[in-house]
N, C-alpha and C positions, 0 to 999 in steps of 0.2 A: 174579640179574640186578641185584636193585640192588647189592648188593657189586663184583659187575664195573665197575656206571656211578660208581659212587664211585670208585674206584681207578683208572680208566682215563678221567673225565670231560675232563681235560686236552686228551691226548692226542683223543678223541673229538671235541671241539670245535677242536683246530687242522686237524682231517683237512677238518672239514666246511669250516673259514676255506679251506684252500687248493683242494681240490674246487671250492669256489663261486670262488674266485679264479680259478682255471683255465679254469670253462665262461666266465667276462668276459674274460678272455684271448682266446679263440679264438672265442668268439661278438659281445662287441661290445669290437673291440680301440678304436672310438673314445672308449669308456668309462673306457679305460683312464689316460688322462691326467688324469682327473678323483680317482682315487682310488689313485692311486698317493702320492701326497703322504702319505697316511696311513701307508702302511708307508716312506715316508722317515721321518714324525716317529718311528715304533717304533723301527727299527733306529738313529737318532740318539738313542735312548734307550738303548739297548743300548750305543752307542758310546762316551755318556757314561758311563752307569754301568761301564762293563770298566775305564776304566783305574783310577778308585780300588781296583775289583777286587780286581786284579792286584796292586798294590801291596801291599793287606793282607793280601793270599792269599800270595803269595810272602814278605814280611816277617815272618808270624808264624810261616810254618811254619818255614823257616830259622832262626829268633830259636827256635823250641819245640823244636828238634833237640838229642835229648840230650849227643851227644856230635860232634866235630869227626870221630872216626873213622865214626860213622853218617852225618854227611852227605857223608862223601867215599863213603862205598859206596854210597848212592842216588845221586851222580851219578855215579860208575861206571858202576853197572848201567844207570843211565839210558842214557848215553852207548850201551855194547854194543848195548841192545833197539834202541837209534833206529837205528842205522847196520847192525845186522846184516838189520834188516826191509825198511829203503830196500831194501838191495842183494838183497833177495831179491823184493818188487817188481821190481826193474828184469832182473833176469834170469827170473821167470818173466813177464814182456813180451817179451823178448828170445826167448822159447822160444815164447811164444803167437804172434808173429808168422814165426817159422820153420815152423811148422806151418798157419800160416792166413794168410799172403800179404796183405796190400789193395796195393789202387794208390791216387793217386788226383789228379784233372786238376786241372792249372794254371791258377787264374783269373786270366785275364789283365787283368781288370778292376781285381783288386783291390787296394784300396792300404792301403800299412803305415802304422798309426799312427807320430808322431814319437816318438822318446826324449829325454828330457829330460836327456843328459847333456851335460857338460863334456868335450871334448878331449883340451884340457890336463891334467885331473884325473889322477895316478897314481895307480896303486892302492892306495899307502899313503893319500891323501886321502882314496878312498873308504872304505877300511878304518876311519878317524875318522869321518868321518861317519855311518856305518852304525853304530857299536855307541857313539856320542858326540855327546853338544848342546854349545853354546858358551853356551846359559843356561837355568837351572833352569827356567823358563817351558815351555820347548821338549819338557820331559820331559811335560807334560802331554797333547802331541798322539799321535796314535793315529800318525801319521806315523812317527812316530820309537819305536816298538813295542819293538824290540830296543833301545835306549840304557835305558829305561826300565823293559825287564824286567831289567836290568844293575844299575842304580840299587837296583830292589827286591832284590833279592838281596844287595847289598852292605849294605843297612841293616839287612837279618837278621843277617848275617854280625856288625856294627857290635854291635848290640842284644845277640849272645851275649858278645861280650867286654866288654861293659861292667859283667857282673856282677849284683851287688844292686843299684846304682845306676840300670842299666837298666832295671829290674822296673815302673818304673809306663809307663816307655814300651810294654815289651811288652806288657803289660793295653791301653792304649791299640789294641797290633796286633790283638789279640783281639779287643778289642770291637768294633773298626772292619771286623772282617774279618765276622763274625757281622751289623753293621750293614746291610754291603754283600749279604751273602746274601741278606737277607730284604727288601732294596730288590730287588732281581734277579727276587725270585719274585712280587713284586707288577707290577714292569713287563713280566713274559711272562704274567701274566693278561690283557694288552692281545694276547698274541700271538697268537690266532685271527684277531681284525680284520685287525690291521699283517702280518702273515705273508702273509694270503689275499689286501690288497690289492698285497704287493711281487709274490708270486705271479704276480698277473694280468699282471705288465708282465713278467716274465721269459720268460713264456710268449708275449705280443706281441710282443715284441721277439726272439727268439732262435728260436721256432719256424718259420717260413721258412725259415729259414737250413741249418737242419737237412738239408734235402734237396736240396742244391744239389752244388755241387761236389767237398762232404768228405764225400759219402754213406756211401761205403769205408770209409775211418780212421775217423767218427764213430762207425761200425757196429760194428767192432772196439771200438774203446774203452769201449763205454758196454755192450756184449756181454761183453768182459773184464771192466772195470769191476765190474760187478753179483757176475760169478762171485767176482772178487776180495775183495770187500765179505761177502758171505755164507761163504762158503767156509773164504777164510784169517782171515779175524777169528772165524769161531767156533772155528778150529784153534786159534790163541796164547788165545782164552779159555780153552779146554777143557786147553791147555797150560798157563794160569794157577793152574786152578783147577776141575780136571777140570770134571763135571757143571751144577755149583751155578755154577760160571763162565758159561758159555753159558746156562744160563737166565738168570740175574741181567744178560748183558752186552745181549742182546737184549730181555729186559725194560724195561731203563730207559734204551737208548741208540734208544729210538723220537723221542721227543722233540729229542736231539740230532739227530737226520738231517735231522728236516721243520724245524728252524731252518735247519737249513743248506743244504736243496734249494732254500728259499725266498730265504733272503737271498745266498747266494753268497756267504758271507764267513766261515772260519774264525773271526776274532776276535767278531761275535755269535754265534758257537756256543760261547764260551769261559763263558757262563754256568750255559745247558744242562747243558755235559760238568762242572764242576764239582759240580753238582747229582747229576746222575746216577753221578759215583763215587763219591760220598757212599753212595746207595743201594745201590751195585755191592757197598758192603761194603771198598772200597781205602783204608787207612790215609791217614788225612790229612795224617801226614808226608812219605806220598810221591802221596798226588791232588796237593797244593798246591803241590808242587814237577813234578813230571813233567809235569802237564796243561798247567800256565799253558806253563814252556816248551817242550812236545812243540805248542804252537799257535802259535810262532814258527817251530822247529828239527825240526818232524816231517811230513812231506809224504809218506806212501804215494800220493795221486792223484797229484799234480807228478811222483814218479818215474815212474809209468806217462806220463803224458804226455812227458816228458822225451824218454822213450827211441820214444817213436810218432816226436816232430815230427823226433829226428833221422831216425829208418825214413822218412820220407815225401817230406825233403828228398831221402835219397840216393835215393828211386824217384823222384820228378823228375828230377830231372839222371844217371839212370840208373847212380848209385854204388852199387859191391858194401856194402851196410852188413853182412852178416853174415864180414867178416873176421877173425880173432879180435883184432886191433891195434885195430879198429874198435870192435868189442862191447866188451871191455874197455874202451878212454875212455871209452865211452860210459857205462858203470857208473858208472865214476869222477864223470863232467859231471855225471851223476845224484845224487850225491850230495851233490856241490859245491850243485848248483840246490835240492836239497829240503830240506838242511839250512842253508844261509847264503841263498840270495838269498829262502827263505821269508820272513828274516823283516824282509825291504827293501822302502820302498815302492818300489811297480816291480818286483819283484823277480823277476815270470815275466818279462817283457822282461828284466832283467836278464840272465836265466840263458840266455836265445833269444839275446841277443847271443853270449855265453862258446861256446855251440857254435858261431856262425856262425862266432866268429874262431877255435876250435880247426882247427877240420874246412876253413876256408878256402871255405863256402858260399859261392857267389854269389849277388848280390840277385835273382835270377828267384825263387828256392829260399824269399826272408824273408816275402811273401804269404802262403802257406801255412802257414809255422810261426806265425807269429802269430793267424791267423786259426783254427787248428786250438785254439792255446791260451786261446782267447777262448771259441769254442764246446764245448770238454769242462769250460767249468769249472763248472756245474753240481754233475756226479756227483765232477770232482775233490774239489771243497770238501767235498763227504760222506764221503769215505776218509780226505782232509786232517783233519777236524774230531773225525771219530768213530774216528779212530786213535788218538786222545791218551788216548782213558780203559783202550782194548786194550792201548796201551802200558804204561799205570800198572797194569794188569792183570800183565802181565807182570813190569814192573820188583819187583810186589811178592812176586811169584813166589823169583826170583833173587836178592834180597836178605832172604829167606830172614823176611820178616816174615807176619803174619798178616792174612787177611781176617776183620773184623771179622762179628758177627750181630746186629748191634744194631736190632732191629727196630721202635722206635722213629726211628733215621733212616732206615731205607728206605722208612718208610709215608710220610714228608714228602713236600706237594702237589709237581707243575711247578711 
C-alpha cells in the first residue's frame, strides 16, 4: 500500500483536486467565480512556462540528432503515423455514424460567435501569418504557436551546422531544456488546486448545455469518443510495442488526460505528455521532436469532430452526406482542419469556415457547427493531447529505434 501511495500520490491527489472541483461545479456554481482565478493563475503558469519549453525541447533535440539522414527519417515517419491515423479517425467516424445515425434540432436561438478575420486577406497572407511574425517579440506569444515551433526547429537545424563552434550553444539547449523540465514538474505540484479549481467552472459553465439541443451528436461523440480513446490508442500502443507498450502508455498517460479534461487546452497538456514519454520509455530524439509538434499538427479528437459537425449540417438542411464525393472531401477537410488549422489561433473556426465554404453550407447550418465544436471539446482535447505520445509511440516503432528501460526515468515524480 505504501508503495502504490508513493508511485501513484500525484495522480491521487489531482483525482481528489478535480472530484472536489466537480461536486463545487454542480453543487455551489455560485462559488465558482470566486475560485476559478486560481486555475487561471495555474494554467498561466503552464502557459508561461511551455513556450521556453518548446523551444529547448525542440532545439536540443534537433541540434542532438546524429545525423541529417536520421532526422529526415523521424520526420518522415512522423509525418506517415500523423496523417495515416487522422484519416483513419475520420473514417472510422464516418463508418460509426453510418451504422448509428443521430439527428439533431436546430436552435433557433442560437447565435454564432464573430470571426475575426480579414476579407480582403488572400490565402497566401494567411499562409504568412500563420507559420510567420514580422518581430522577434511576437515569437514569444502562445498566439502564434506554429511560427515559433518553426523558429525552434530552425535553430536546431542552425546549431548542427555550425559545428565545434556551436558546442557551448548546444550545452546551453541542454541545460535549458533539463532547466525547463524540472521547472514544469514543480508548477504541476500546484496541479491538484489549479486543475480542481478550472475544473469547477468547466463543469458550471458547459454542463447545462449538455442536454439541450445537441443531445444526439453529443451522445454519439463522447460514446465514440471514449470507445476511440480506449480502444484505438491501446491498439498503435500494443502496435508500438506489443505488451510493455499498453501497460507503460496507460500507466503514465493518466496524468496527461486529467490535465487535459481540466484545462481544455492541448498546449497545457504539452508538459505532462512530455513527462510522461520520458517514462513511456520513447527516445528523446523522437518524444522532443514528435510531441511538441504532434501538439500543433496532431488532432485525432478535431478529426472526429470534423467529420460529426459536417454529418450534422447535412441532417439539418437534409443533405445526403454519405455520398461517396461527399465522404471522401470530407476526409480530405479532415485533414486539412486537424493538421494546419490545429495549430492557428482560431483554428476550429478556422477549419468550420473551410467546410462551410467547401460544401456551400448556408448560415441556418453555422449555429450548430460551432456550437457542437465548443461543446465536444472537452473529450476532443484528450484525444488531441494524449495522441502525441501514442504517436511518438509509434513513430518510434517505424523508425526502427528503441524503447529505452531506464528505470531510473520512469520512477521520476508528476
Amino acid at each position: 500500500m505504501k508503495t502504490i501511495l508513493k508511485n501513484y500520490k500525484s495522480i491521487i491527489l489531482l483525482l481528489v483536486g478535480i472530484m472536489f472541483g466537480s461536486l463545487v461545479g454542480l453543487l455551489f456554481p455560485d462559488v465558482v467565480q470566486y475560485i476559478k482565478p486560481i486555475g487561471d493563475i495555474f494554467l498561466n503558469l503552464l502557459f508561461v512556462a511551455v513556450i521556453p519549453l518548446l523551444f529547448f525541447a525542440i532545439s536540443s533535440a534537433i541540434a542532438n540528432i546524429e545525423s541529417n539522414g536520421k532526422l529526415g527519417k523521424i520526420l518522415g515517419v512522423m509525418t506517415a503515423v500523423f496523417i495515416s491515423t487522422i484519416a483513419i479517425a475520420a473514417i472510422l467516424t464516418i463508418l460509426g455514424l453510418w451504422a448509428f445515425p443521430v439527428t439533431a434540432l436546430k436552435d433557433g436561438n442560437a447565435i454564432s460567435e464573430a470571426i475575426n478575420t480579414n476579407p480582403q486577406d488572400t490565402w497566401g497572407d494567411k499562409l504568412v501569418r500563420f507559420v510567420s511574425v514580422g518581430e522577434f517579440v511576437n515569437l514569444l506569444s502562445r498566439q502564434n504557436i506554429l511560427a515559433f515551433v518553426i523558429f525552434s526547429f530552425l535553430i536546431g537545424i542552425s546549431v548542427r551546422k555550425s559545428g565545434d563552434v556551436g558546442k557551448p550553444f548546444l550545452n546551453f539547449l541542454i541545460a535549458g531544456n533539463e532547466v525547463m523540465k524540472n521547472l514544469l514538474t514543480l508548477v504541476m505540484k500546484l496541479g491538484p488546486i489549479g486543475l480542481g479549481a478550472y475544473f469547477a467552472y468547466q463543469v458550471q459553465s458547459l454542463g447545462p448545455e449538455l442536454f439541450g439541443f445537441y443531445a444526439k451528436p453529443l451522445a454519439f461523440y463522447y460514446i465514440f469518443g471514449t470507445l476511440f480513446f480506449f480502444i484505438v490508442y491501446t491498439t498503435y500502443a500494443f502496435l508500438a510495442n506489443g505488451n510493455s507498450g499498453v501497460k507503460d502508455y496507460w500507466r503514465y498517460n493518466i496524468t496527461p488526460s486529467l490535465t487535459a479534461v481540466s484545462t481544455c487546452s492541448s498546449l497545457a497538456t504539452l508538459p505532462a505528455n512530455l513527462l510522461a514519454a520520458k517514462k513511456m520509455g520513447i527516445p528523446n530524439s523522437i518524444a522532443s521532436v514528435v510531441v511538441p509538434l504532434g501538439n500543433t499538427l496532431y488532432k485525432n479528437g478535431s478529426s472526429i469532430s470534423s467529420i460529426l459537425k459536417i454529418y450534422v449540417a447535412f441532417a439539418i438542411l437534409d443533405w445526403n452526406f454519405f455520398e461517396p464525393s461527399t465522404m471522401i472531401m470530407a476526409v480530405g477537410i479532415t485533414l486539412l482542419v486537424s493538421m494546419v488549422a490545429g495549430g492557428i489561433p482560431n483554428g476550429g473556426f478556422i477549419g468550420e469556415m473551410l467546410m462551410i465554404s467547401i460544401y456551400g453550407i448556408p448560415n441556418e447550418a453555422v449555429p450548430a457547427i460551432m456550437i457542437i465544436g465548443a461543446l465536444v471539446d472537452p473529450l476532443a482535447t484528450i484525444l488531441n493531447a494524449t495522441g502525441d505520445t501514442v504517436a511518438a509511440m509509434l513513430a518510434t516503432k517505424f523508425s526502427g529505434e528503441k524503447f529505452h528501460n531506464d528505470s531510473s526515468d520512469r520512477n521520476l515524480s508528476t
